[in-house]
N, C-alpha and C positions, 0 to 999 in steps of 0.2 A: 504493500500500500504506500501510495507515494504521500509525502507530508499536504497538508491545504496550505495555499499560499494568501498573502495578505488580502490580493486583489478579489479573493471570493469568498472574505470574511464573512463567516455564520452573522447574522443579523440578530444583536439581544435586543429581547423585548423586555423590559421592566426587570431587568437582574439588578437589585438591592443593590448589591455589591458597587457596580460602575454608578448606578444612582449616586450615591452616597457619595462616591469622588467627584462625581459633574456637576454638586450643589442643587440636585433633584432631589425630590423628598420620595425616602423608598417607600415599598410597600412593606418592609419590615427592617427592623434593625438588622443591616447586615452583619455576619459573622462568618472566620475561617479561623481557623489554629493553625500555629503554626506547628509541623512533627506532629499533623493530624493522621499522617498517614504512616503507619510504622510501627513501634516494638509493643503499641499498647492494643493493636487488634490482634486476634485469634489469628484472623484470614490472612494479615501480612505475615506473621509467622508460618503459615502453615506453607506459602507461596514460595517465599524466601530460604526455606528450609535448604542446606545443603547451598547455596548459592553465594558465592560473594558477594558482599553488598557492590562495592565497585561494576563487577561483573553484571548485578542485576540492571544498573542503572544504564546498560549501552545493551538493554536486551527492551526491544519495542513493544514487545504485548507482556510483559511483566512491569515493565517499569507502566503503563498503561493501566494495567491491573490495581499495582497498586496503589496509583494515581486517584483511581476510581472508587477505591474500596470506603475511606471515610465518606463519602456523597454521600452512598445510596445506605452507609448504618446512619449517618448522625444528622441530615437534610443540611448541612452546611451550605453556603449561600456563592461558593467558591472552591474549586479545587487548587490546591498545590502540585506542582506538577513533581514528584519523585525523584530526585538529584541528590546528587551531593557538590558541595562546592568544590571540589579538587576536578568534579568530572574534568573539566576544562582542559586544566592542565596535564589529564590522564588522556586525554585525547591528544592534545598537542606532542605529547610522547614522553613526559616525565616519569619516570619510575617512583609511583607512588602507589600506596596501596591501604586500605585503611584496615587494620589490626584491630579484631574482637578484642572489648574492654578498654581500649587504648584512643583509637582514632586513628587520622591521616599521618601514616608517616612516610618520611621523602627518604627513599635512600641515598642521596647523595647531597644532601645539606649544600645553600650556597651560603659562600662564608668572603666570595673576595669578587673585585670588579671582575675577574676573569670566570669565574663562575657562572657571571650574570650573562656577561656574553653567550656563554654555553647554553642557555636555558632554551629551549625553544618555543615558538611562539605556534600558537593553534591558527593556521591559514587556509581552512576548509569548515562546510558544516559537516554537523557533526551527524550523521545521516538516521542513526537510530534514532538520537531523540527526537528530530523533526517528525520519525515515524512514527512515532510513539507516542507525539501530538495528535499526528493525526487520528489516529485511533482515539483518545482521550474525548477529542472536539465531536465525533460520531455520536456519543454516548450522552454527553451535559445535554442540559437542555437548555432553552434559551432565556432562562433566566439565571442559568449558572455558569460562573466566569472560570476562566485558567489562566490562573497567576503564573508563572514562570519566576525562574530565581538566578543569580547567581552571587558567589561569595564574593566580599569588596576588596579593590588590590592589596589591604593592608592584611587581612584575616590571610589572604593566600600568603600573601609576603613574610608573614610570622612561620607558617607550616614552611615553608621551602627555607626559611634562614633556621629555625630552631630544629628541625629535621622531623617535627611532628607536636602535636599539642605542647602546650608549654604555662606554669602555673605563673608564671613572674615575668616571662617574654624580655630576659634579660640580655641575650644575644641578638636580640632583632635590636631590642633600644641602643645595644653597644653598637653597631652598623649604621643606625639611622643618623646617630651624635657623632662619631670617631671615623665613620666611611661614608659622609653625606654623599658624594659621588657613585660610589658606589648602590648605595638607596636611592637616589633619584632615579639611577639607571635599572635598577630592578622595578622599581614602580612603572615607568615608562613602559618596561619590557611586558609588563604583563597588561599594561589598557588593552592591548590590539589583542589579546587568548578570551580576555572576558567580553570584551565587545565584538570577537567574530562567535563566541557563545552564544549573548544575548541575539545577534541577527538572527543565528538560525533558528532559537526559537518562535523570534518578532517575526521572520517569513512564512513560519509553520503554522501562526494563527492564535499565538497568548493575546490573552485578552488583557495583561499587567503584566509587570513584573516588579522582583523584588530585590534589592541588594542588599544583603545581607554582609554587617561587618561585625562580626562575632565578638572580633577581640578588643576594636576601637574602645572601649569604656576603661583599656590598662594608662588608656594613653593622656596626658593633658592637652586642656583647649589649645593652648601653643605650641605642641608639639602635633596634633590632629591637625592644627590650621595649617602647616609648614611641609610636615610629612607626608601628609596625605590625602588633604581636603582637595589639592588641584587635580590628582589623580583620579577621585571619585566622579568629580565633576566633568571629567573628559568622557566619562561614560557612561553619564545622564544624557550630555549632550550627543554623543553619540547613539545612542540608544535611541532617541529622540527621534534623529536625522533619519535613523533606518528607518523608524515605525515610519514616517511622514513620505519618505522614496515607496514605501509600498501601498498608501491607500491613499484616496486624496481627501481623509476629513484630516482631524486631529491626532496628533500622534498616542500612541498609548500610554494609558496611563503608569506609574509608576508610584514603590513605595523604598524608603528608606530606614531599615532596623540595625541597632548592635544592642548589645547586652550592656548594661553599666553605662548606659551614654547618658544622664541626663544633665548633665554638668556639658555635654557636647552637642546638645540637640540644636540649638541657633548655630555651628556649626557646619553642622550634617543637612539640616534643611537649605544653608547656603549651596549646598550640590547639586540642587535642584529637581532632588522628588516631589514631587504633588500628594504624597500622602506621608508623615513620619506616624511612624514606628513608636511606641512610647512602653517600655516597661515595666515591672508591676512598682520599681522604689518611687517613682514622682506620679502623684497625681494628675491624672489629664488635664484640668485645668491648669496646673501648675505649667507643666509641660508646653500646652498652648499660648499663655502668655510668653515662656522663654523663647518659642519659635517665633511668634509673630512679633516682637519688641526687635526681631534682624530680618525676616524677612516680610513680613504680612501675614495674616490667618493660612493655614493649610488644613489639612483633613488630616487627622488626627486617626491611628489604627493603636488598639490596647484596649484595657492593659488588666485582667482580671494576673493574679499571684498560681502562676500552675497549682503550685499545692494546695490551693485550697481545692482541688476536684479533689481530693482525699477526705474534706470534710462530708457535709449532710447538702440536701435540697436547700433547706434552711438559711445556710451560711451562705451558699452560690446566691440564692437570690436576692439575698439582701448584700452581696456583694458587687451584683449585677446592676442593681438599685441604684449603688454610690456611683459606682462605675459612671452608668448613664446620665445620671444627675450632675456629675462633673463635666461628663463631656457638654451637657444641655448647657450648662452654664458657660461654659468656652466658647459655643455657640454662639449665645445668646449674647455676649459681651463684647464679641465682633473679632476674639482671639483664636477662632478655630471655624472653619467654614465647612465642615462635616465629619461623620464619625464609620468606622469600621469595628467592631468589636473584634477581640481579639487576646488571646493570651497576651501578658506581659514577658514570653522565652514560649517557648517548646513543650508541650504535652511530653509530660516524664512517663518514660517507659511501665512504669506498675501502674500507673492509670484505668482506675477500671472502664470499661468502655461505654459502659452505661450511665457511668457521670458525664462523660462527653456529651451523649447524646441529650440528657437530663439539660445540660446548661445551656447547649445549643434550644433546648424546646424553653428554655425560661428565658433566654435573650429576645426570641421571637416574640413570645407572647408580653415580654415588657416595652414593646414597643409605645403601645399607647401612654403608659406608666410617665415614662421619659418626656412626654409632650406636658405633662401637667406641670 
């Protein structure tokens, strides 16, 4: 099955989700998790059984599969498309591989400017997963969107310099300070692997995507604004460029997340996402004023605390409550111009699945709630 191209983009009708970005009023509070799809269903287990994770992600009707699997348990209002951030670079031809219990680790660590030269750059699509779009977009319906994703050059940049996860990312910040040239040139080296990434999935027919910078929240605002903010922004804007060469309305829309940023969010929002990202430690509204006091209101996605799907009905929905109460009030203050619900990180593996779908049905039904 060959991928669908931009020019014969499925037409949504009333999907919440893009509502909610275009400053339309949905028909319900949209919602997606992020790692909606993964260690806390039965069915991704039982699919991914014996398979490499890496492996699974460059295989089209599994990584499709399990693309599709939180939609049809939890009525999420968006899919996630099934990745992992390194794909990129495992495509481009890196030797990396990601280690049960562990994560992504790179077997050959770049540690000097001649390293960076060495590294190669991703100059093709990446042909499964545009396949494996395809098949995903067969299946949504036309009110349910496919975000796409990729990891931001600094979260790559840490795994390729520390040679795999890292608690302190103390060999990347020694390179960024003591081998600025050589960081500038590793950053440069990798816009063009994540921006021929995000094309192929912008030609194959996402309907968002997301840039995901994991580890930006180790970092400070001075050293995020120096290191890395001009990097991020080369692939907003590129990202942009693509969607706009293939359809002739607007280009796609986009979201920007890390972990620990909220001390970075006016920042991050400078890169020029149309939705941030906001985790569970800052309040939305809090959040929404720090973005909008640098760049203007944007659309706000967050931020419930994972762990709380460990508690009761009780607790999610009067945590749902504040959630949306804050976001009404960002709103309404002229500090945030719409709302996405959303974890504050990633749906944690022991998750029972029936919480999922529990918060997903009490986000829905609080929609009216939120309007009083």
């Amino acid at each position: 099955m060959t991928s669908a191209s931009h020019s014969s983009r499925r037409s949504l009708s009333q999907a919440p989700f893009l509502d909610a970005i275009a400053g339309r009023t949905p028909t319900r509070t949209p919602v997606w998790f992020m790692r909606q799809a993964g260690r806390s269903l039965p069915e991704y287990r039982r699919v991914r059984e014996g398979i490499p994770m890496l492996d699974s992600c460059f295989m089209p009707e599994l990584l499709a599969e399990i693309t599709l699997q939180p939609v049809r348990r939890h009525d999420v209002d968006a899919a996630i498309l099934f990745s992992d951030i390194v794909v990129p670079l495992k495509a481009a031809g890196v030797d990396v591989e990601i280690v049960p219990g562990r994560g992504p680790v790179v077997a050959n660590p770049i540690r000097s400017f001649a390293d960076v030269g060495a590294l190669p750059i991703l100059d093709h699509e990446v042909s499964e997963v545009a396949e494996g779009i395809g098949l995903i977009l067969g299946e949504l319906s036309n009110t349910q969107a496919l975000i796409g994703f990729a990891g931001a050059p600094f979260t790559l940049a840490s795994y390729l310099v520390e040679g795999g996860p890292s608690k302190n990312h103390e060999i990347t910040k020694s390179m960024m300070h003591a081998e600025p040239k050589a960081w500038h040139a590793l950053m440069e080296r990798l816009v063009p692997t994540i921006t021929r990434f995000l094309q192929t999935q912008i030609t194959a027919g996402i309907d968002a995507w997301q840039l995901f910078d994991s580890w930006a929240g180790f970092l400070s605002e001075r050293d995020y604004r120096e290191f890395v903010l001009p990097y991020s922004a080369q692939i907003f804007e590129a990202a942009k460029e693509a969607s706009t060469n293939h359809t002739s309305s607007a280009s796609i829309p986009s979201i920007h997340f890390g972990v620990g940023t909220g001390e970075l969010l006016g920042a991050m929002a400078e890169a020029g996402p149309d939705v941030i990202g906001v985790d569970w430690r800052v309040p939305l509204d809090v959040a929404a004023e720090r973005v909008a006091g640098v760049v203007g209101p944007l659309v706000l996605q967050g931020n419930l605390d994972p762990a709380l799907l460990f508690t009761n009905r009780g607790v999610i929905a009067r945590e749902v409550q504040r959630i949306l109460g804050e976001a009404s009030r960002a709103i309404a203050g002229g500090f945030a111009s719409g709302h996405i619900f959303n974890l504050g990180h990633g749906v944690l593996p022991n998750t029972d699945p029936q919480a999922i779908t529990d918060a997903v049905s009490i986000i829905h039904s609080s929609f009216i709630n939120s309007e009083e």
